[in-house]
Every structure is written in C-alpha cells, then in structure tokens.
CHARMM internal coordinates of N, CA and C (Angstrom, degrees):
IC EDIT
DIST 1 N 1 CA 1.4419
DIST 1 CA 1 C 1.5300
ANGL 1 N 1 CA 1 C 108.37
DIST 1 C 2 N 1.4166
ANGL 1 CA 1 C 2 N 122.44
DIHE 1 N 1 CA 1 C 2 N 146.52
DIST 2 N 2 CA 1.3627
ANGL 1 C 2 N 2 CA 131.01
DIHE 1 CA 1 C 2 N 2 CA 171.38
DIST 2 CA 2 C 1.2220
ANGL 2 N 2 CA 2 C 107.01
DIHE 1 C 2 N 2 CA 2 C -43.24
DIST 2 C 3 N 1.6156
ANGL 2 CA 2 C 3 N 128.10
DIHE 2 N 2 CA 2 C 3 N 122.33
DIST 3 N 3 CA 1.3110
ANGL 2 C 3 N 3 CA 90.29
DIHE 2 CA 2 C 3 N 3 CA 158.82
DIST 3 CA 3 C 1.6875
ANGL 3 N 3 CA 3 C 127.68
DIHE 2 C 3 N 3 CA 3 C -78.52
DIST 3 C 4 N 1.1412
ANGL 3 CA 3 C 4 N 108.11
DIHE 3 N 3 CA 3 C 4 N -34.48
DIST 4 N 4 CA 1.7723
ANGL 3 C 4 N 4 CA 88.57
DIHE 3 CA 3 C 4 N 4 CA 166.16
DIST 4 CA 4 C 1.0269
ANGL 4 N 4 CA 4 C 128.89
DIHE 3 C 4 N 4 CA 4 C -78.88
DIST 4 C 5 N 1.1467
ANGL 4 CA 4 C 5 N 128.29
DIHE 4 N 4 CA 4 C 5 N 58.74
DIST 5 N 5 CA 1.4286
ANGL 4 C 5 N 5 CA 148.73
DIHE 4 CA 4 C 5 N 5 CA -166.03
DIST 5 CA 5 C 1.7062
ANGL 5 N 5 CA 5 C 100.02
DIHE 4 C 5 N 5 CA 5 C -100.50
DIST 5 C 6 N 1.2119
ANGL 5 CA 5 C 6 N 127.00
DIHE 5 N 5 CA 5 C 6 N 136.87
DIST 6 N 6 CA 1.4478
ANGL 5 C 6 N 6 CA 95.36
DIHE 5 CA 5 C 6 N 6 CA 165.54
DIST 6 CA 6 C 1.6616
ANGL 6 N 6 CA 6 C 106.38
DIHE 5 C 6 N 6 CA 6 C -106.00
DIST 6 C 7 N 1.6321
ANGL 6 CA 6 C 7 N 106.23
DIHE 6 N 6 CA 6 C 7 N 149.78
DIST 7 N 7 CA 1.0952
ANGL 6 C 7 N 7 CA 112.77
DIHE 6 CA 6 C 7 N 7 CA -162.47
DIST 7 CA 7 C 2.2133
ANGL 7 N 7 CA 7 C 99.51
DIHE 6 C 7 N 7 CA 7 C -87.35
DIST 7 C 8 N 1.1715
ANGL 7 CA 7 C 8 N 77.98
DIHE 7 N 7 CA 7 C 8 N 129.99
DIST 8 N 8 CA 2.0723
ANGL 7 C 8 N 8 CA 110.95
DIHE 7 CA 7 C 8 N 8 CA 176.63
DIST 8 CA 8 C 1.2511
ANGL 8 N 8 CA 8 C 115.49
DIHE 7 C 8 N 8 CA 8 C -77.68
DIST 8 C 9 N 1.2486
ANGL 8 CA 8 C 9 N 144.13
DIHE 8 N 8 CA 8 C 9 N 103.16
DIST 9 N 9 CA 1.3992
ANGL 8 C 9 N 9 CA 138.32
DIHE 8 CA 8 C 9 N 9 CA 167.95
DIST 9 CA 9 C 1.4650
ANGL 9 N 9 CA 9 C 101.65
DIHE 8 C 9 N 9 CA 9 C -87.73
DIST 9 C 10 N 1.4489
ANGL 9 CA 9 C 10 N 112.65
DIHE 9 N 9 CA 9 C 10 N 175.56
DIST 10 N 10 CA 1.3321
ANGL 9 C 10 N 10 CA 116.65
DIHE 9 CA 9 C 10 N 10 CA 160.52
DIST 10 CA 10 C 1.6530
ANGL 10 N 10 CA 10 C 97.57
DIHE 9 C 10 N 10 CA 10 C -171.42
DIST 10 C 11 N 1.9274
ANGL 10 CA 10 C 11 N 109.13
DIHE 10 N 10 CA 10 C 11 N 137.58
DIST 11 N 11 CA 0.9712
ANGL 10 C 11 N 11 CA 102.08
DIHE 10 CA 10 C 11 N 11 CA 171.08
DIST 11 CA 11 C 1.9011
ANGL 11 N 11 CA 11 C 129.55
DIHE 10 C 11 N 11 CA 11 C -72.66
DIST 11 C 12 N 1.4225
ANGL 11 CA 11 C 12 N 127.32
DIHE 11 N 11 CA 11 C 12 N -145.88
DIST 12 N 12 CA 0.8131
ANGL 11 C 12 N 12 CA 124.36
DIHE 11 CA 11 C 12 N 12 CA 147.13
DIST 12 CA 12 C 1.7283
ANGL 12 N 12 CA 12 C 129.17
DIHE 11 C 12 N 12 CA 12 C -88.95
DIST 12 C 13 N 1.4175
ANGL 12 CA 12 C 13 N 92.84
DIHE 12 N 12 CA 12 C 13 N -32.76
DIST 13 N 13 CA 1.5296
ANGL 12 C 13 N 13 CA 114.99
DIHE 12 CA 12 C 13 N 13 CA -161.00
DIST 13 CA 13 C 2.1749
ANGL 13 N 13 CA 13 C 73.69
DIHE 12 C 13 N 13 CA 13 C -75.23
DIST 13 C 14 N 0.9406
ANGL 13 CA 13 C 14 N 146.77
DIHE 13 N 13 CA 13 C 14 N -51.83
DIST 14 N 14 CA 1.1255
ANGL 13 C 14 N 14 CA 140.77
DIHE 13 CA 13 C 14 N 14 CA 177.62
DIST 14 CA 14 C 1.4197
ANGL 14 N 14 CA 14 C 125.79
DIHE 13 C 14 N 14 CA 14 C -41.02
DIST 14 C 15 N 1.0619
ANGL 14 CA 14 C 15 N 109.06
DIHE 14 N 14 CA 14 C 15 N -50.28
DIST 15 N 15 CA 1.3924
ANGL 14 C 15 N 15 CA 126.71
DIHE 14 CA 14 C 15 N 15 CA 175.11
DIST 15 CA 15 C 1.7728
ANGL 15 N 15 CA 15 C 108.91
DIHE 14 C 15 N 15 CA 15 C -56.30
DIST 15 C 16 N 1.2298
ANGL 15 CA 15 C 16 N 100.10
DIHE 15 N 15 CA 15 C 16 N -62.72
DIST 16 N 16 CA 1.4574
ANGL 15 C 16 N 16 CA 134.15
DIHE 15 CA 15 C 16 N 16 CA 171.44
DIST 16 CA 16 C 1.6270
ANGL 16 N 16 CA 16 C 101.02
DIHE 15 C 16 N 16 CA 16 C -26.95
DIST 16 C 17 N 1.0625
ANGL 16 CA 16 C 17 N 107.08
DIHE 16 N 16 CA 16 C 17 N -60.41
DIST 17 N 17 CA 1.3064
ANGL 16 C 17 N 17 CA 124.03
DIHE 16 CA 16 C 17 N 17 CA 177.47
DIST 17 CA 17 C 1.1864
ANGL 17 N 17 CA 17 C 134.43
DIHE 16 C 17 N 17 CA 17 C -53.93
DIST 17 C 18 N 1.2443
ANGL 17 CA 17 C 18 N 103.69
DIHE 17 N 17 CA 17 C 18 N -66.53
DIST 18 N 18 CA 1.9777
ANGL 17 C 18 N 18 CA 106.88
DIHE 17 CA 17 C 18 N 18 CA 143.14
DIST 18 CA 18 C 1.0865
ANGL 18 N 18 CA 18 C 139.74
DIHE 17 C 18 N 18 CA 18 C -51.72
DIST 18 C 19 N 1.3668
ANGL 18 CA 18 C 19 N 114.31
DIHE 18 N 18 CA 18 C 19 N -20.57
DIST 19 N 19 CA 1.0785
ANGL 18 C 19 N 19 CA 133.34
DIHE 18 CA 18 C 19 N 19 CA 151.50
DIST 19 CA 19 C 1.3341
ANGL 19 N 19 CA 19 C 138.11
DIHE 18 C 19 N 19 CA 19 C -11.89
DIST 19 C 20 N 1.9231
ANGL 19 CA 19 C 20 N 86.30
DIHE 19 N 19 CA 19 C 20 N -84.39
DIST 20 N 20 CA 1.3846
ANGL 19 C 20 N 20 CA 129.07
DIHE 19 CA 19 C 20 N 20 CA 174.39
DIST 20 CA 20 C 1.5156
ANGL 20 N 20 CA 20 C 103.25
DIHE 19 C 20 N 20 CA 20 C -52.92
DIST 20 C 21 N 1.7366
ANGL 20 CA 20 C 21 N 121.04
DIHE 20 N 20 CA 20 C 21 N -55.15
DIST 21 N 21 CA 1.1168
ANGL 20 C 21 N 21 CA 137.50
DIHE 20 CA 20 C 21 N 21 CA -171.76
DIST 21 CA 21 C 1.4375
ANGL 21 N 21 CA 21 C 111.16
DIHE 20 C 21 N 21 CA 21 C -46.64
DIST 21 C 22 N 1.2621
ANGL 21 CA 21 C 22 N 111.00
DIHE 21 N 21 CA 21 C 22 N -44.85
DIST 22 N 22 CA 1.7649
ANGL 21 C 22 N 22 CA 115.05
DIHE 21 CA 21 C 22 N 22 CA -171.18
DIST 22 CA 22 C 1.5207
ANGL 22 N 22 CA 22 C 95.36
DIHE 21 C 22 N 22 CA 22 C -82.26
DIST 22 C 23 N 1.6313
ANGL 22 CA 22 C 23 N 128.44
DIHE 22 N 22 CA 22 C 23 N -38.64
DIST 23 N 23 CA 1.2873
ANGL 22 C 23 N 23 CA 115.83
DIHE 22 CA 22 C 23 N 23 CA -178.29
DIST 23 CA 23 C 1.6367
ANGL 23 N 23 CA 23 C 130.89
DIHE 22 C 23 N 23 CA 23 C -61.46
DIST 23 C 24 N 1.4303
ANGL 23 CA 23 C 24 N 91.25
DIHE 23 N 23 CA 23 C 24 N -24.43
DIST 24 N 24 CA 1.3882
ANGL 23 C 24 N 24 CA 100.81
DIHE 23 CA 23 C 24 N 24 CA -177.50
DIST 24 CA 24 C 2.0466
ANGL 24 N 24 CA 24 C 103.73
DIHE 23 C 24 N 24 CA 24 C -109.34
DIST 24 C 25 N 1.4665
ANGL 24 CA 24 C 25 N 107.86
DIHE 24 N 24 CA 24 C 25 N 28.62
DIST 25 N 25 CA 1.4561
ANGL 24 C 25 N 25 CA 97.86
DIHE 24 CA 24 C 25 N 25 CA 151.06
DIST 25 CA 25 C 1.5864
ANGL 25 N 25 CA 25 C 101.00
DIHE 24 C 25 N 25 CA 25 C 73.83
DIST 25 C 26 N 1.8304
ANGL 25 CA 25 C 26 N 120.33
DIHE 25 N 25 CA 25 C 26 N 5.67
DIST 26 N 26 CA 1.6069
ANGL 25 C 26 N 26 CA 104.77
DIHE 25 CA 25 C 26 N 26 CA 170.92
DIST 26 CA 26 C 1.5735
ANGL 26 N 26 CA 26 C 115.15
DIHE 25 C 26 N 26 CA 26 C -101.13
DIST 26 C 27 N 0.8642
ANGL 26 CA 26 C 27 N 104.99
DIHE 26 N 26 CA 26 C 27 N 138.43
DIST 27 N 27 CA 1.7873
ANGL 26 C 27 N 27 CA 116.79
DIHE 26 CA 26 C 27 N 27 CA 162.46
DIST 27 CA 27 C 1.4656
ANGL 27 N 27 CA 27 C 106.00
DIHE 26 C 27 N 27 CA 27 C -26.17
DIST 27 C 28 N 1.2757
ANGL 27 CA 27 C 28 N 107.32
DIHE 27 N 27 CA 27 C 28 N 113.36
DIST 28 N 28 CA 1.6411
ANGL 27 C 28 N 28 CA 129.19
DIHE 27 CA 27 C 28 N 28 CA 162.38
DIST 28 CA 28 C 1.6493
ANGL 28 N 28 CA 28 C 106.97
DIHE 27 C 28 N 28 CA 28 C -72.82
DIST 28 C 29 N 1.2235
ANGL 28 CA 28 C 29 N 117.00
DIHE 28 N 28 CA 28 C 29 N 126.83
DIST 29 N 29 CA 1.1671
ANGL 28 C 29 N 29 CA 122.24
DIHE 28 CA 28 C 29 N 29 CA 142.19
DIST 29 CA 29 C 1.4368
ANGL 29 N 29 CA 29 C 136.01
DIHE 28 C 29 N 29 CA 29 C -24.34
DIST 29 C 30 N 1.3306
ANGL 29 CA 29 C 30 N 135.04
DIHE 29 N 29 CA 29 C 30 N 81.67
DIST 30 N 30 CA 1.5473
ANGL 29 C 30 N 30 CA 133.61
DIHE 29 CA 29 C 30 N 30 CA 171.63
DIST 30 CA 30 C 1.6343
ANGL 30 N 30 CA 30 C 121.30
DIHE 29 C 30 N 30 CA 30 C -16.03
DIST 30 C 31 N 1.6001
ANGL 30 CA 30 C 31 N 101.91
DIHE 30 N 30 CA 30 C 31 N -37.43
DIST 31 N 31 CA 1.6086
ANGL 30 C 31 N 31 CA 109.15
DIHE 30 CA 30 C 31 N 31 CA 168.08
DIST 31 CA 31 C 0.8624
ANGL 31 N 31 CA 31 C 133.75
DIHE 30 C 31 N 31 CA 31 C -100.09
DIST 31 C 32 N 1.5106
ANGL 31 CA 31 C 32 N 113.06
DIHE 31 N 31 CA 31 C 32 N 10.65
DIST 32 N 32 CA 1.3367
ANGL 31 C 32 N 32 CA 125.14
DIHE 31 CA 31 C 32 N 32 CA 166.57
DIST 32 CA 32 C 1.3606
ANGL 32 N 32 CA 32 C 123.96
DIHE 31 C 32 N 32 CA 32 C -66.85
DIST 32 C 33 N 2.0305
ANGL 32 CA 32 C 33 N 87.90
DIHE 32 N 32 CA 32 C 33 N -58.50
DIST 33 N 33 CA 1.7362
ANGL 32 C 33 N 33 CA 112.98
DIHE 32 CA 32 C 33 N 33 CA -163.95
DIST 33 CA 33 C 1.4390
ANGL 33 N 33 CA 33 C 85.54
DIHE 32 C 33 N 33 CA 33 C -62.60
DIST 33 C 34 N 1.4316
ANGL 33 CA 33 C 34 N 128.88
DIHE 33 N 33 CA 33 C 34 N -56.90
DIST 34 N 34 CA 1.6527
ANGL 33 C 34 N 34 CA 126.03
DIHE 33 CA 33 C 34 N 34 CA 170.49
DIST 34 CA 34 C 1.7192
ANGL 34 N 34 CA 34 C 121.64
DIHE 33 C 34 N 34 CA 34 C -9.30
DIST 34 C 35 N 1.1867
ANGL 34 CA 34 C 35 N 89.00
DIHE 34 N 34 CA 34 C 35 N -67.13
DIST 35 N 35 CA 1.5687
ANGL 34 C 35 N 35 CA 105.65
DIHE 34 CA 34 C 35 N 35 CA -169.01
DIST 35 CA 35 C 1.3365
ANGL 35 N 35 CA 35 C 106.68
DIHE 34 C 35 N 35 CA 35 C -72.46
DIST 35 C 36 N 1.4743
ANGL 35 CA 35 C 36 N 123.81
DIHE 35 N 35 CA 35 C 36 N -39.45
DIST 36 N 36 CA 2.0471
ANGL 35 C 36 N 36 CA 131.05
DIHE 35 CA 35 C 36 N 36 CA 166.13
DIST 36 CA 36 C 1.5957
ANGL 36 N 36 CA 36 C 116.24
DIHE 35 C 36 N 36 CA 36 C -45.82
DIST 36 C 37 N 1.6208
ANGL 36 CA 36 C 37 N 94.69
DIHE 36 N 36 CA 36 C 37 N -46.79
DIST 37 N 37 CA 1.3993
ANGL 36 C 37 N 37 CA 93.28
DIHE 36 CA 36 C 37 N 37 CA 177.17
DIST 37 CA 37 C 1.5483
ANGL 37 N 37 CA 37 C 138.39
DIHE 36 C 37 N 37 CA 37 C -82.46
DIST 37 C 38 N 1.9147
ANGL 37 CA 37 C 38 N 91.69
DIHE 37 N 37 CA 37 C 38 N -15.79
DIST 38 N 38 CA 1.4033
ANGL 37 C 38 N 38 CA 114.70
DIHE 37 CA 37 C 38 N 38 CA 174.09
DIST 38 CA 38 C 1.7732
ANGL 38 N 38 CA 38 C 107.29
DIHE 37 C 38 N 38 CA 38 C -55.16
DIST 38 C 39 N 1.6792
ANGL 38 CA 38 C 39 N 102.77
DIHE 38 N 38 CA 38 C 39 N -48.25
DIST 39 N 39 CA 1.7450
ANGL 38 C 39 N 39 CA 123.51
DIHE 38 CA 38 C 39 N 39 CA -151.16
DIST 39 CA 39 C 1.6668
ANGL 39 N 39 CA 39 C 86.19
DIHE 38 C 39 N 39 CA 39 C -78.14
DIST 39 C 40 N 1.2525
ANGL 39 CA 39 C 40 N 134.30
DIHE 39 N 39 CA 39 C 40 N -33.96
DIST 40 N 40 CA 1.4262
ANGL 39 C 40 N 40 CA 140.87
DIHE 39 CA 39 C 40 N 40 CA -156.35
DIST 40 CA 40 C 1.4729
ANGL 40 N 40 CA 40 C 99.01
DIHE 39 C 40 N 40 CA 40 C -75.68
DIST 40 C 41 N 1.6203
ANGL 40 CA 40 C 41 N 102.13
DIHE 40 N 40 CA 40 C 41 N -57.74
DIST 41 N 41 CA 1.6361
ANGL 40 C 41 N 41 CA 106.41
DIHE 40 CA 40 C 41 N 41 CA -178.75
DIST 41 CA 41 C 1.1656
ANGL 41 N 41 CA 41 C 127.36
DIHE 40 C 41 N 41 CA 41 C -65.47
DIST 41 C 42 N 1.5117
ANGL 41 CA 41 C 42 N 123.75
DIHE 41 N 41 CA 41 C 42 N -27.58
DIST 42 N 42 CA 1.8157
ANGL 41 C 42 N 42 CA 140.64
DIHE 41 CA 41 C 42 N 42 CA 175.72
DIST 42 CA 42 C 2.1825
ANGL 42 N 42 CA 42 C 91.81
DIHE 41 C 42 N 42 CA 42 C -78.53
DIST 42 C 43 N 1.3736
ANGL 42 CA 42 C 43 N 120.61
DIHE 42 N 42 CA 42 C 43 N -37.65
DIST 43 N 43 CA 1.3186
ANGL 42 C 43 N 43 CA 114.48
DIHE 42 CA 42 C 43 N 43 CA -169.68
DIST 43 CA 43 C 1.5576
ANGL 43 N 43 CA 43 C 103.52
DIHE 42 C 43 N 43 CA 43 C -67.04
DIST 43 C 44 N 1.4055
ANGL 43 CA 43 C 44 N 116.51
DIHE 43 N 43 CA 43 C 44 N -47.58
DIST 44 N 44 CA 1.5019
ANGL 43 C 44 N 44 CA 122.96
DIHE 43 CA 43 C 44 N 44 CA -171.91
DIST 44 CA 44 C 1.6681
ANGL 44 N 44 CA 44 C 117.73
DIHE 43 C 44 N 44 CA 44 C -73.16
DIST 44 C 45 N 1.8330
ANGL 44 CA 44 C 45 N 97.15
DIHE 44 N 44 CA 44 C 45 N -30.08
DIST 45 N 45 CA 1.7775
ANGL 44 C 45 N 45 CA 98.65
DIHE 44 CA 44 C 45 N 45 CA 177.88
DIST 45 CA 45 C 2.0081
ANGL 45 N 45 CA 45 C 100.41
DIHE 44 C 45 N 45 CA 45 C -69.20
DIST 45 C 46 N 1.1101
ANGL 45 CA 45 C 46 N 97.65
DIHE 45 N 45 CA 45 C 46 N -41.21
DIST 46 N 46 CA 1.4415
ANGL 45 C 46 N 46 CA 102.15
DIHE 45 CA 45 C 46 N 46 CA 170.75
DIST 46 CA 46 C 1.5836
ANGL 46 N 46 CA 46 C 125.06
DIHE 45 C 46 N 46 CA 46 C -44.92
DIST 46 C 47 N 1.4602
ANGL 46 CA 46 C 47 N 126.12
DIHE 46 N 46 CA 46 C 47 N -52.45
DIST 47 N 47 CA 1.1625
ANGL 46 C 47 N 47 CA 133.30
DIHE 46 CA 46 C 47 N 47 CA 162.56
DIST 47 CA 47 C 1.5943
ANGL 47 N 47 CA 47 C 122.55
DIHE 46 C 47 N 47 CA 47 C -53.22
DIST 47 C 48 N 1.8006
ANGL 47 CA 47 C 48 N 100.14
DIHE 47 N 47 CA 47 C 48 N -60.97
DIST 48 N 48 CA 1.5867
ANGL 47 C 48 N 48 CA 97.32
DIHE 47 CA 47 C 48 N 48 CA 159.12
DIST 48 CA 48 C 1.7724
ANGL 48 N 48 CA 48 C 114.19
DIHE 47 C 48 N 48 CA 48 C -31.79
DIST 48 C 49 N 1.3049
ANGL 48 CA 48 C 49 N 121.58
DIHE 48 N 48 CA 48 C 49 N -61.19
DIST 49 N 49 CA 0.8846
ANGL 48 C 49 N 49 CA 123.65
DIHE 48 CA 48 C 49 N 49 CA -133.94
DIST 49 CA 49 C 1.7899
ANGL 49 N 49 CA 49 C 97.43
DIHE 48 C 49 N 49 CA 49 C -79.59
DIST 49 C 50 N 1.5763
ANGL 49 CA 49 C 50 N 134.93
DIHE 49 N 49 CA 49 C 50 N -46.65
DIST 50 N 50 CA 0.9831
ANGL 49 C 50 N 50 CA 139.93
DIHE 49 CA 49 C 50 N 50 CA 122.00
DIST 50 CA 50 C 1.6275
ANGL 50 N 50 CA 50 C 134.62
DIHE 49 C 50 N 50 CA 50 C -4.88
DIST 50 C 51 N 1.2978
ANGL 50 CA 50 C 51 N 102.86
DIHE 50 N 50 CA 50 C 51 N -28.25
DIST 51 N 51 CA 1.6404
ANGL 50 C 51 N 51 CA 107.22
DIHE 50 CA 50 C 51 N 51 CA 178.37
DIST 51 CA 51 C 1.4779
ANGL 51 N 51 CA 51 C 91.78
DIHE 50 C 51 N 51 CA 51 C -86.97
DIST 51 C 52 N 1.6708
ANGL 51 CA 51 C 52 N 119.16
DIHE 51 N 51 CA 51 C 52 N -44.43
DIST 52 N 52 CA 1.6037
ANGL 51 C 52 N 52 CA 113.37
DIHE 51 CA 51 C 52 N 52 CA -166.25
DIST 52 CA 52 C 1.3746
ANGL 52 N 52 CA 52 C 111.06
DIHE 51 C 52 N 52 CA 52 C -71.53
DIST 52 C 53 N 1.5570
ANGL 52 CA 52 C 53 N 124.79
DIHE 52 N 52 CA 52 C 53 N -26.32
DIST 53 N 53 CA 1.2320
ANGL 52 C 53 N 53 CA 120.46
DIHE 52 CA 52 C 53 N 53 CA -170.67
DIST 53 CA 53 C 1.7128
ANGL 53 N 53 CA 53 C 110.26
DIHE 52 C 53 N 53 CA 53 C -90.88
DIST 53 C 54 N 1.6172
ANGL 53 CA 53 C 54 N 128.93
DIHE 53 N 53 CA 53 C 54 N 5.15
DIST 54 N 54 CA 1.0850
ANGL 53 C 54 N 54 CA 151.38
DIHE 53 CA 53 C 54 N 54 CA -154.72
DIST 54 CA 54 C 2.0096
ANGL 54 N 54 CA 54 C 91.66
DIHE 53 C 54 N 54 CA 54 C -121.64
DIST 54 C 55 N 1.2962
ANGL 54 CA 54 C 55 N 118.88
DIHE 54 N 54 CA 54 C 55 N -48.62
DIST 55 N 55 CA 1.5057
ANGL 54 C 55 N 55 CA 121.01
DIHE 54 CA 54 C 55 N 55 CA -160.31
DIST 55 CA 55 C 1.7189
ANGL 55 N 55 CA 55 C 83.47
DIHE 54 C 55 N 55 CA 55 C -93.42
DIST 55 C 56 N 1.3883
ANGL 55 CA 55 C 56 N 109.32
DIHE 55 N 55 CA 55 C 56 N -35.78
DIST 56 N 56 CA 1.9478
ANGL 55 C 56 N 56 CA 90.42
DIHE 55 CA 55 C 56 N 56 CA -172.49
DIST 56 CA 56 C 1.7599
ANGL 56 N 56 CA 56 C 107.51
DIHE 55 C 56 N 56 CA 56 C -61.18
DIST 56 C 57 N 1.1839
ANGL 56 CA 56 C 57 N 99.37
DIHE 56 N 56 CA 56 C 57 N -34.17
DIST 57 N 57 CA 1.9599
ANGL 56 C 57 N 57 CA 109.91
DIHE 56 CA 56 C 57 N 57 CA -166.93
DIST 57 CA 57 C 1.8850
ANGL 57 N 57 CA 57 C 84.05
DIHE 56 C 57 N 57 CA 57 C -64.92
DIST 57 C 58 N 0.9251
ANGL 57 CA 57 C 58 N 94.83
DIHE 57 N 57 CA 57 C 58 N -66.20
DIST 58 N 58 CA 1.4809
ANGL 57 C 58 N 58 CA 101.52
DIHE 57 CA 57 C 58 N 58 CA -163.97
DIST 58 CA 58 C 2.0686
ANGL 58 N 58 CA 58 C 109.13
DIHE 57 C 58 N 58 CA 58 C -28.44
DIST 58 C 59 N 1.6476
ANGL 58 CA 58 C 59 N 105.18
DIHE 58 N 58 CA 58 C 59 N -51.25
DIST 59 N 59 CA 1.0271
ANGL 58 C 59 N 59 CA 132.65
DIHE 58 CA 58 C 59 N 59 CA -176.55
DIST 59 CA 59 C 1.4385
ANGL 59 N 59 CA 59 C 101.02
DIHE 58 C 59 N 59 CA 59 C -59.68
DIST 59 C 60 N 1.3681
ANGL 59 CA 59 C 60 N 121.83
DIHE 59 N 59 CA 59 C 60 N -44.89
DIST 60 N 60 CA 1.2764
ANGL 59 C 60 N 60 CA 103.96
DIHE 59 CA 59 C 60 N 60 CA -167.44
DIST 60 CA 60 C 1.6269
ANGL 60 N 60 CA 60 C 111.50
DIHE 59 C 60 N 60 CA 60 C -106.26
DIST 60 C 61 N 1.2389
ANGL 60 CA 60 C 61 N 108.88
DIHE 60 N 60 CA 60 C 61 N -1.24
DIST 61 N 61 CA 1.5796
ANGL 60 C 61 N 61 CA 110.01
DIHE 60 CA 60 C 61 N 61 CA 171.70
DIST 61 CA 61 C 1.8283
ANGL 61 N 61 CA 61 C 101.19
DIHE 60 C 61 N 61 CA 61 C -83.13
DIST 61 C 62 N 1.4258
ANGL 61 CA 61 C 62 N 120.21
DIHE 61 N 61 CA 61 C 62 N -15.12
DIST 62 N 62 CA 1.4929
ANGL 61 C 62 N 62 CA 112.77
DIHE 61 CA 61 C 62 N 62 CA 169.59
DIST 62 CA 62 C 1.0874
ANGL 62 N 62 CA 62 C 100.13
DIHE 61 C 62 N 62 CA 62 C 107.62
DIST 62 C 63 N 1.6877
ANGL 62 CA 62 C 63 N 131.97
DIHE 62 N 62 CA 62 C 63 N 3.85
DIST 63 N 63 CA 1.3467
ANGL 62 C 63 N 63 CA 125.88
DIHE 62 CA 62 C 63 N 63 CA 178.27
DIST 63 CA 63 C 1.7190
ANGL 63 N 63 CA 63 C 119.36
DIHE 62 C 63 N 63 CA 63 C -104.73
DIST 63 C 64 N 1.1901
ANGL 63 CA 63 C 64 N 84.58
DIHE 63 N 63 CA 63 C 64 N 171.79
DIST 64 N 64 CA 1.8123
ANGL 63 C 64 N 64 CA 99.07
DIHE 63 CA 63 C 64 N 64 CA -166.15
DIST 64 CA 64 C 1.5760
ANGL 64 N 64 CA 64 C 104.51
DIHE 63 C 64 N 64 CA 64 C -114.73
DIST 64 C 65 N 1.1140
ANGL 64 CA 64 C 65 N 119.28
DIHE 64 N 64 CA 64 C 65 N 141.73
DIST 65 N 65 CA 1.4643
ANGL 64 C 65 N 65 CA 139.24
DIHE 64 CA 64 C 65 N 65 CA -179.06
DIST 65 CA 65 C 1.5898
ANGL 65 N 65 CA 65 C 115.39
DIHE 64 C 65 N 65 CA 65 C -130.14
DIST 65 C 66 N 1.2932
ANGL 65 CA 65 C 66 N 114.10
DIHE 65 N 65 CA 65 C 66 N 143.25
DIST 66 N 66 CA 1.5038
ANGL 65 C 66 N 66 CA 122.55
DIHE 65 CA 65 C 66 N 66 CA -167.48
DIST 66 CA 66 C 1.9313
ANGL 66 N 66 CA 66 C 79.78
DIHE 65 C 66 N 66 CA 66 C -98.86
DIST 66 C 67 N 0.9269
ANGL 66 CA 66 C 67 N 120.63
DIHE 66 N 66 CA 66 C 67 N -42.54
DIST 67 N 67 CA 1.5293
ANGL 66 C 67 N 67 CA 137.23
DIHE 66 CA 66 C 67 N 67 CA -176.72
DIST 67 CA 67 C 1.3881
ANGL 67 N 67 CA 67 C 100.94
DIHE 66 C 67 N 67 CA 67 C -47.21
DIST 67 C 68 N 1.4777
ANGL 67 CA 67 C 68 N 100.63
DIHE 67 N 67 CA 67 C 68 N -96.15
DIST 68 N 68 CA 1.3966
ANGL 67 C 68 N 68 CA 134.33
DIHE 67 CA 67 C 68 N 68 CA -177.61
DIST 68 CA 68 C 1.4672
ANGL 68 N 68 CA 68 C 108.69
DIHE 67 C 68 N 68 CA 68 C -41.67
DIST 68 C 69 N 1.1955
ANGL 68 CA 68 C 69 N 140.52
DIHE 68 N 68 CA 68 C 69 N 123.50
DIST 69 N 69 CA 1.3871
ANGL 68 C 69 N 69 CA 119.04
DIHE 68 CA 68 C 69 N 69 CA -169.65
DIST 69 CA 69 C 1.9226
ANGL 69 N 69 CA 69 C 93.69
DIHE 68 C 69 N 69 CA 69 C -156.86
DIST 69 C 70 N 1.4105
ANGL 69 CA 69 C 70 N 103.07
DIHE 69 N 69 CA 69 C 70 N 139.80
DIST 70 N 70 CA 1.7140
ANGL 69 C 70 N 70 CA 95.55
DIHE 69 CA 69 C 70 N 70 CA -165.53
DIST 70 CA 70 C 1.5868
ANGL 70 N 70 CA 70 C 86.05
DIHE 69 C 70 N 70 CA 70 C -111.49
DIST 70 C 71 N 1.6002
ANGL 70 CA 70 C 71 N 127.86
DIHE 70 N 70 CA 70 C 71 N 133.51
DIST 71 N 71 CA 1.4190
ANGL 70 C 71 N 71 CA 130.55
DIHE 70 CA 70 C 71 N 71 CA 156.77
DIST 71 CA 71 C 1.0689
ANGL 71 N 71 CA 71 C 131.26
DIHE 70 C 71 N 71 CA 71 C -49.71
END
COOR INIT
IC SEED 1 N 1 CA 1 C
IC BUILD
C-alpha cells in the first residue's frame, strides 16, 4: 500500500446503502463510487499483500501450497 495513501474505511451498513441505491435505479453519489473504489483497492492491496507474507513463510518453512503458489 502507498504509504501516503490515505487510508478509506467503509462500513457495511454504507455499502448496503449504495447498494440499495443502484438497485433501485437512484443516482449514486460521485463521492461515494470514489470512496468504494478507494476501500476496494487498499482491501485487495491488503490481501495481495497477506498472500506474499503467507507464500514467503510457507517457502521458507519448506512447505508446499496448492494455494500459495510463487511465479
């Protein structure tokens, strides 16, 4: 993650909300979809980032993963 990135939360009940909004055909907020996509991209660099520190252990304890997989 960037570090000067600023970090994005988002609840559920938030999400939820927009949700509803796109289901029922209303205009999303411009700073919403902003802020969804902000929390999406910091959530997934996060996972990436978790998969590498999960496949290095793996790597160096001598084990193999069907999961974990190094390129």
């Amino acid at each position: 993650m960037n570090p000067n990135a600023k970090q994005v939360g988002m609840t559920i009940q938030e999400l939820e909300q927009i949700e509803d909004r796109a289901r029922r055909g209303l205009p999303i907020d411009p700073e919403a979809i902003l802020t969804v996509t902000a929390y999406l991209r910091d959530v997934l660099q996060a996972k990436i980032n978790a998969e590498a520190v999960a496949s290095e252990a793996l790597r160096k304890a001598g084990l193999k993963s069907r999961y974990y997989t190094t390129a």
